[in-house]
C-alpha positions in Angstrom: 2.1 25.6 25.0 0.5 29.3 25.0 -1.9 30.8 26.9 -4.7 30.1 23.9 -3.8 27.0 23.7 -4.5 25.9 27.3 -7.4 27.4 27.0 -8.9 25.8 24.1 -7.9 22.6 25.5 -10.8 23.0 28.3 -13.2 22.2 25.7 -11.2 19.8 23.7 -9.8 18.2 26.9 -13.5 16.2 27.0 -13.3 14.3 23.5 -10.3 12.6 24.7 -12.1 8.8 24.9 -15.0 9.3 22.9 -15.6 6.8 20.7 -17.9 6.7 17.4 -19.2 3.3 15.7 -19.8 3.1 12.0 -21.5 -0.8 10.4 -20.2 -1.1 7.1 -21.7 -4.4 5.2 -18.2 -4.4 3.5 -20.3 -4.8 -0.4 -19.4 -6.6 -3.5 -19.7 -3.2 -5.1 -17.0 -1.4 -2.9 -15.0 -3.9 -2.9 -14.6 -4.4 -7.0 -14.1 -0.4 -7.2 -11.3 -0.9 -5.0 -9.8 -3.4 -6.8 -10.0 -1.7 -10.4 -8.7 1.6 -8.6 -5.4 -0.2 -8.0 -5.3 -2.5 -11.5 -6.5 -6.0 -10.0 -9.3 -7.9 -11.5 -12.7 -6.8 -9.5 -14.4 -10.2 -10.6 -12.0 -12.2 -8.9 -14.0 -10.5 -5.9 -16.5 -12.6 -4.9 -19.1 -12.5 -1.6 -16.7 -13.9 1.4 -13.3 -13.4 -0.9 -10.5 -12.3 1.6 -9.2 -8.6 1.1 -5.9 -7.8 0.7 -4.5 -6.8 4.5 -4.5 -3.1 3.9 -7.8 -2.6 2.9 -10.0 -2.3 5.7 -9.0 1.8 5.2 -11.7 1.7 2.6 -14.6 0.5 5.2 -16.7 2.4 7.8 -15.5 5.9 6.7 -18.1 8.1 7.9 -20.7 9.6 5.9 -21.5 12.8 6.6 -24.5 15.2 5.5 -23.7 17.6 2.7 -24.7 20.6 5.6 -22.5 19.5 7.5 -19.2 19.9 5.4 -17.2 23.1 6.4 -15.4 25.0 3.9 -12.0 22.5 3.3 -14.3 20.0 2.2 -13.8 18.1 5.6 -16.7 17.9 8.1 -17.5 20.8 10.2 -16.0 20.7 13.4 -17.4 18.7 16.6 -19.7 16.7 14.1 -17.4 13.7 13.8 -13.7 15.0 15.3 -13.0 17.4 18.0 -13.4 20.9 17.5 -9.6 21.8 17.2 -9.7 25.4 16.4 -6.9 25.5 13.6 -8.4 25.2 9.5 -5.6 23.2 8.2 -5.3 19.4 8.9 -3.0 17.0 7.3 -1.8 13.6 8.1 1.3 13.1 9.7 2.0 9.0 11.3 0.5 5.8 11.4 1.1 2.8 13.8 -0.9 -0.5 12.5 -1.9 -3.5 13.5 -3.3 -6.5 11.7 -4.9 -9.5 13.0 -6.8 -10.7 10.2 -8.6 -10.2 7.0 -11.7 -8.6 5.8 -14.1 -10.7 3.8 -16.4 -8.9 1.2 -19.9 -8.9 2.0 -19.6 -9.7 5.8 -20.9 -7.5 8.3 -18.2 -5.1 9.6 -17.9 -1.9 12.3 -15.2 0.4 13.0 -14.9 2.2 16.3 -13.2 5.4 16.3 -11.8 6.6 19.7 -10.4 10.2 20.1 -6.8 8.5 21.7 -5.4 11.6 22.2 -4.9 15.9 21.7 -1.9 17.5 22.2 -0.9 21.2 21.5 2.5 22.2 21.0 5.1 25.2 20.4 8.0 25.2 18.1 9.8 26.8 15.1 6.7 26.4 12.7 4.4 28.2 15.2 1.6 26.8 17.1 -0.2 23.2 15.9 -2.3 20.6 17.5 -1.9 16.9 16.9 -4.9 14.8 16.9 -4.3 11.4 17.9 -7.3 8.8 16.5 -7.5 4.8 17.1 -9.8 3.2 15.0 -10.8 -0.5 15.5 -11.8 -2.6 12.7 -14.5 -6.1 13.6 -15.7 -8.0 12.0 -17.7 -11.3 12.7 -17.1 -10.9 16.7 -13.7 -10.2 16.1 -10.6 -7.5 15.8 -9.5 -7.6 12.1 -7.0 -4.6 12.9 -6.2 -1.5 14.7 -5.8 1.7 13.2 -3.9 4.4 15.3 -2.9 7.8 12.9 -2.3 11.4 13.6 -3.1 14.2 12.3 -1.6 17.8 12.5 -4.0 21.5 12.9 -2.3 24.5 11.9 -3.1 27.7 11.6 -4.2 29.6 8.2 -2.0 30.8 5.7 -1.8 34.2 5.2 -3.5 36.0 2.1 -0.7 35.7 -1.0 1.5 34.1 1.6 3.1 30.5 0.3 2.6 27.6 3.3 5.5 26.9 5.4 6.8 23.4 4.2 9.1 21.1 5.3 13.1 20.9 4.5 13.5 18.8 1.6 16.0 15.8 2.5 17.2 13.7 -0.4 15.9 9.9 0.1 18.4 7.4 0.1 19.5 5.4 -3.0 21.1 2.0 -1.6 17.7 0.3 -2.3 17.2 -3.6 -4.0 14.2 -2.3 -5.6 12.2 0.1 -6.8 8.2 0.9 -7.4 7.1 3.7 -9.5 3.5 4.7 -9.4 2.3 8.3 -11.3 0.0 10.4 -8.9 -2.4 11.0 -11.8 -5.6 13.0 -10.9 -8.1 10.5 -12.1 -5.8 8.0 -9.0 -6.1 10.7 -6.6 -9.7 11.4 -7.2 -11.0 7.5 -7.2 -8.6 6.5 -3.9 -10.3 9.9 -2.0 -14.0 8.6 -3.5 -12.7 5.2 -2.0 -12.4 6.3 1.4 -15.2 9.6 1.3 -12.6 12.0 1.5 -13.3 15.6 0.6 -10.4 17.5 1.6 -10.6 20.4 -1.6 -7.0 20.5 -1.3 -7.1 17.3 -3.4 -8.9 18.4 -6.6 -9.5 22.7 -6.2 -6.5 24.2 -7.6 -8.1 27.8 -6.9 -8.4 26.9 -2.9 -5.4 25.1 -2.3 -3.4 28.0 -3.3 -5.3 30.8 -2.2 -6.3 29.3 1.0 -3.8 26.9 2.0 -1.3 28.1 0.2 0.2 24.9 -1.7 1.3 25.2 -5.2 -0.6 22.9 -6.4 -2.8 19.9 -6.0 -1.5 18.0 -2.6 -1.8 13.9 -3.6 -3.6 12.2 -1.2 -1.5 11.4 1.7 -3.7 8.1 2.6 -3.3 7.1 -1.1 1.0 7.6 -0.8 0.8 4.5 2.5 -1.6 2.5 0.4 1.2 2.5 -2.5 3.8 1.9 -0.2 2.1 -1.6 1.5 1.3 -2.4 -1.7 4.8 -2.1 -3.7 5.8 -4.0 0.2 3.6 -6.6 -0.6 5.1 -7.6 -4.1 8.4 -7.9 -2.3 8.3 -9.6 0.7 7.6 -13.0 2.3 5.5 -13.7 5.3 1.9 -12.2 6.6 1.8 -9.1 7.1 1.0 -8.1 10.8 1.5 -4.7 11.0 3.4 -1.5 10.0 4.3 2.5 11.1 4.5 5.2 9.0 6.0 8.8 8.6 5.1 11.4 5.7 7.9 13.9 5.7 6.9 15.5 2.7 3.9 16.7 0.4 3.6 15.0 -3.0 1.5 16.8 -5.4 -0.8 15.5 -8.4 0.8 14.9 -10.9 4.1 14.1 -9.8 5.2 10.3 -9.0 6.1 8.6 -6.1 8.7 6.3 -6.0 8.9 3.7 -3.6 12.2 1.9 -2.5 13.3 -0.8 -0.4 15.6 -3.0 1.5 16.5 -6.6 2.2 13.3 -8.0 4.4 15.3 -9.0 7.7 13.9 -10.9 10.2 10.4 -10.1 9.1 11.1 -6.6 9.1 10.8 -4.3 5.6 11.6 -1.0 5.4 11.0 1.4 2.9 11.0 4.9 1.9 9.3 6.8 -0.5 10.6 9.9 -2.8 9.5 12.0 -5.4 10.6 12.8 -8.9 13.1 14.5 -7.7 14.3 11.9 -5.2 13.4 14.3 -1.8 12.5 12.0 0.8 8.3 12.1 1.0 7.6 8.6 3.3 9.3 5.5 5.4 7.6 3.3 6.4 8.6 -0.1 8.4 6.7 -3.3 8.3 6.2 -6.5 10.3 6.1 -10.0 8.6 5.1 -13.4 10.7 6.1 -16.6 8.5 
């Protein structure tokens, strides 16, 4: 860790436990636009109908002021999340863990805890992870918990490209296959879902010039929600939890293609690669019977 670093870390050190609660009445309304997003029937949705595991992502996402947005679209820093001082976040890992379902129109709050910061050193220069636990209730009780992190760099240069991962081809000795194309009208519906407003999503102009992608970066919350999903369709059991890596960015436009193995002992795994097979996303998931 550098000298900055450690500094910076007196005023983020604080955070570290802070917790934030957002009610969310879980609506009809929501919960129909979530289901036509992702091709199922919204009036099979009914007040009380049980959600699909997964989907308590789409519930007590903040709301935050229009003033208060900084300039990636997210919100400005130390009005909901710590005040890491690096403009580039991106999702990184997931750990899950369900113990029940959502119903629509009941009563729900999420808690949001700041688990953890840690700055670190390597090859790809100086980032923070941000480390956040979200807790999902509903009717007295813990539906699931949430735990994801999330990486800070540092700008991109002017005219510079951003430094990007290795590409590593995905493996092929899968039993099955899900293809899904990252359209834009997907991307922009699943970040309208969950209030996301990250420019690198839908401004072509900024995320080139300013983060330096080379083109529109699919949503990486949208790329898990595919991979449960295409999970779902293939295995046996209740799902009870799941982790997840991204490796790689997937851009709009482009497809993702999820793969699988045999379900063992209530455990799936699956990876996800692009249209050019380059590993993007594994994920492993936890079935009881």
């Amino acid at each position: 860790m550098t000298e900055w670093m450690d500094k910076a870390m007196e005023t983020l050190r604080p955070w570290i436990g802070r917790v934030r609660a957002v009610e969310d009445d879980v609506g009809l309304m929501a919960v129909r636009r979530a289901a036509g997003t992702f091709d199922l029937d919204p009036d099979s949705f009914r007040q009380g109908s049980e959600l699909p595991p997964h989907w308590f992502t789409f519930f007590g996402v903040e709301t935050v002021r229009q003033d208060e947005i900084g300039p990636d679209g997210h919100a400005k820093k130390g009005v909901v999340l710590p005040p890491i001082p690096m403009p580039r976040r991106m999702g990184a890992g997931r750990r899950v863990t369900i113990a029940g379902r959502l119903r629509a129109g009941v009563p729900a709050v999420r808690k949001a805890e700041v688990a953890n910061i840690v700055p670190k050193s390597g090859r790809s220069g100086d980032i923070f992870v941000l480390t956040m636990r979200n807790t999902y209730e509903q009717a007295g009780k813990m539906v699931a918990v949430d735990e994801m992190d999330a990486i800070y760099r540092q700008a991109v240069p002017p005219g510079q490209k951003t430094t990007a991962t290795v590409p590593t081809q995905a493996r092929t000795d899968h039993v099955w296959s899900q293809r899904t194309e990252l359209t834009n009208t997907l991307n922009f519906r699943y970040s309208a879902l969950t209030w996301n407003a990250h420019r690198i999503h839908y401004d072509g102009d900024y995320t080139r010039s300013e983060e330096g992608y080379p083109a529109l970066v699919s949503n990486g919350g949208l790329s898990m929600h595919l991979m449960v999903d295409a999970a779902l369709k293939h295995a046996k059991g209740t799902l009870t939890g799941y982790t997840t890596k991204l490796v790689h960015p997937l851009w709009v436009g482009d497809i993702i293609d999820v793969r699988g193995e045999p379900q063992k002992e209530g455990r799936l795994k699956i990876w996800a690669a692009d249209k050019n097979g380059v590993l993007c996303g594994e994920m492993e998931l936890e079935f009881a019977k």
